[in-house]
N, C-alpha and C positions, 0 to 999 in steps of 0.2 A: 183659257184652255187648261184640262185638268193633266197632272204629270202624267199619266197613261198617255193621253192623247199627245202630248208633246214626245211621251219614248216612241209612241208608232209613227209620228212625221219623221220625225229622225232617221226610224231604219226605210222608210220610204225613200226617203231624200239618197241615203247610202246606196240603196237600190235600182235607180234611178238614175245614177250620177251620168254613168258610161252613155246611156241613148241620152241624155239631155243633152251633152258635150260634142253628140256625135253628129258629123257631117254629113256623112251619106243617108240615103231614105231608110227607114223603118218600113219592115212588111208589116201590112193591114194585122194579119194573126196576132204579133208583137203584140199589136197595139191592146189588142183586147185585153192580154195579161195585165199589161198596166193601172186594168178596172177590176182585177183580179177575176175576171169573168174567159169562158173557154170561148174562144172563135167557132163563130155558124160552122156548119160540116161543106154549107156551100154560100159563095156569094149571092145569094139570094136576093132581089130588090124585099123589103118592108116596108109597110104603110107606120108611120111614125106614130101612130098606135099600140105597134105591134108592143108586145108583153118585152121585147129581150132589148128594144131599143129604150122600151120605158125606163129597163133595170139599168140599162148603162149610165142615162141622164141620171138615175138616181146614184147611182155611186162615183159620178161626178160631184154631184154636190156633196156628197159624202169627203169628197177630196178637196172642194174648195175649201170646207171646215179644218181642214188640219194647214193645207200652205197657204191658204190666202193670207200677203202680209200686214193687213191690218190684227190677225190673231195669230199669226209665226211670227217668233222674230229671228228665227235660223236665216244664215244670210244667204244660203240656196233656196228656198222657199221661197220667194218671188216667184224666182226663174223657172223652179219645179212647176209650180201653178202654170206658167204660161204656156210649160210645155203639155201637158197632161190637156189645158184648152185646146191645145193645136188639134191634137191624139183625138181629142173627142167630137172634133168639127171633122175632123179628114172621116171618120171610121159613119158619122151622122150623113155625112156628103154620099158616101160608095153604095152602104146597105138601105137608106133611106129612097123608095120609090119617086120618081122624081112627078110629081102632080102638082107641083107649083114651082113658078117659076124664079128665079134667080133675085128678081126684083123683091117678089112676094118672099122666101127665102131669108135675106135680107133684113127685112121688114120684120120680119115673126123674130129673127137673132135679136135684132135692137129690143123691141119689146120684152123678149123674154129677160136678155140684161137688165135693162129698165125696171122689171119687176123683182128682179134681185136684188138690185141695188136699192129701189124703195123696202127691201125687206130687212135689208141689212141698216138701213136708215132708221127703221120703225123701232130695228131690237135694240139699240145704241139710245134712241132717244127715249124708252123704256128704261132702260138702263142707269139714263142719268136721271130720270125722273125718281126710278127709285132710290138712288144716292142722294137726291136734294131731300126727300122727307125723311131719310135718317136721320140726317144734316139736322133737320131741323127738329124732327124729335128729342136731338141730344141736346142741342141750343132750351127746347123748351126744358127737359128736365135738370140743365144747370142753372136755366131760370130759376127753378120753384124751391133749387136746394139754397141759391144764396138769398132769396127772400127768407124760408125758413130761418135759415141763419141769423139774418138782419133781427128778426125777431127772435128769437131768442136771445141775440145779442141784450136787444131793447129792455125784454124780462127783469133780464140780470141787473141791467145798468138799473130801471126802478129800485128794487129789490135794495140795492146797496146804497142807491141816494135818502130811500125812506130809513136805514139802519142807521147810515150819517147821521142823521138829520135826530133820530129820537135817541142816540149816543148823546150828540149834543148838545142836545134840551136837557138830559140827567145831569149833563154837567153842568148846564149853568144852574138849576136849582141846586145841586149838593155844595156849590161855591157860594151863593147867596146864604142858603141855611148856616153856613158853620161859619162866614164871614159876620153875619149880624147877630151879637147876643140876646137881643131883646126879642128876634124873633125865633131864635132858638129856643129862647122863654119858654115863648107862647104855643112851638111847635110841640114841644117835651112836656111842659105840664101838663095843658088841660083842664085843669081845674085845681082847687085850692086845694084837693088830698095829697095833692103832690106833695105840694111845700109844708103843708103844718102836722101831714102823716096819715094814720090807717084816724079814724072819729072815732074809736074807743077809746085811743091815747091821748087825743083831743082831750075828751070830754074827763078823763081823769086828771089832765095840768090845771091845776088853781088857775084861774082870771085873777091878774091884776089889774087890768088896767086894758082898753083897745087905743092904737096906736094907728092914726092914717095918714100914709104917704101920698102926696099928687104928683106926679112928674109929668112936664108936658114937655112935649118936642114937637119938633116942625121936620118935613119931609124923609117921615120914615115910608119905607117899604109898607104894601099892605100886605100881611101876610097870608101863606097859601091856606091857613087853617080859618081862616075869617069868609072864606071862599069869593073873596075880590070882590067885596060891600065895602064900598068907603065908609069910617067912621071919625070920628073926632081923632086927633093926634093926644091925648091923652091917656096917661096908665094911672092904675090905683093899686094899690100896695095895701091891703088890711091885714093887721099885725094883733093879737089877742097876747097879753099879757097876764 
């Protein structure tokens, strides 16, 4: 019930209060006000048909929407409702022609409840239907954010296990290189211009004399510039004198 509709029950109910309370009978006329509608000019029988009896039924339900207590929660509002049903049964009973009888009467009240109340059942259970696929609309789209998540999560964690990992490998080679001299040797030279200089300089020192060294060892490293070809554990040292 929107606030408009709850200020107009309100001044209803204030309106209202004195004949709900009240003991003695209400005149027929009264009663019409209470549908905000003018009373016939004459007590007329109508066929239930008629256009003024149709309007009144209609501004009954006009009034069950505002007190009926599953949508009021003013705690006159019940009671208002039951009276305003009395008002509209008494005023349907006097002007309505009487062409069926009490029995039939009867019978057509119950039904007509019966199909208010399956209406009133229909719009409720509408209602919740449309609250469960909210429901679950939201559910699905907190699904897809914490999957998203999880994934990107996973990204990350890659991304930083592969950075570990090739940190690591630099460091065990740049610990190997400068921990073995012999293959920091072989990783810095390159070849003999290293050691004996530019071959112009070479070639102007006098020869005295060639000088060869063999050294052998057992379980050296292979080194990375050999590009991991096993070879003999031996080195050779040529010296030009």
């Amino acid at each position: 019930m929107s606030e408009e509709q709850a200020t107009k029950a309100a001044e209803k109910i204030l309106a209202l209060r004195s004949y709900v309370d009240r003991l003695d009978p209400i005149d027929l006329d009264e009663m019409w006000g209470f549908f905000d509608l003018d009373a016939p000019a004459s007590r007329r029988s109508m066929d239930a048909s008629d256009p003024l009896l149709q309007k009144l039924k209609g501004k009954l339900n006009r009034q069950r929407l505002l007190f009926h207590p599953d949508k009021n929660g003013h705690p006159e509002a019940e009671k208002t409702f039951k009276f305003l049903e009395v008002c509209h049964r008494k005023l349907m009973t006097a002007y309505t022609r009487q062409t069926e009888s009490v029995h039939q009467r009867t019978r057509r009240e119950e039904e007509e409840l019966k199909q208010e109340e399956a209406r009133r059942q229909k719009q409720e259970a509408e209602r919740r239907a449309q609250m469960e696929l909210l429901e679950k609309e939201e559910e699905e789209k907190m699904r897809r954010l914490e999957l998203h998540q999880q994934r990107l999560d996973q990204m990350l964690e890659a991304k930083r296990s592969a950075f570990e990992a090739k940190h690591n490998q630099s460091q065990v080679v740049s610990r190997t290189t400068s921990s073995d001299p012999i293959v920091s040797l072989f990783t810095s030279c390159g070849s003999s211009k290293s050691i004996l200089g530019k071959q112009e300089d070479a070639e102007e020192t006098a020869v005295i004399g060639r000088l060869t060294v063999h050294l052998r060892a057992r379980d050296l490293p292979v080194p990375e510039c050999l590009g991991g070809r096993q070879v003999r554990p031996l080195v050779v040292f040529s010296l030009s004198l």
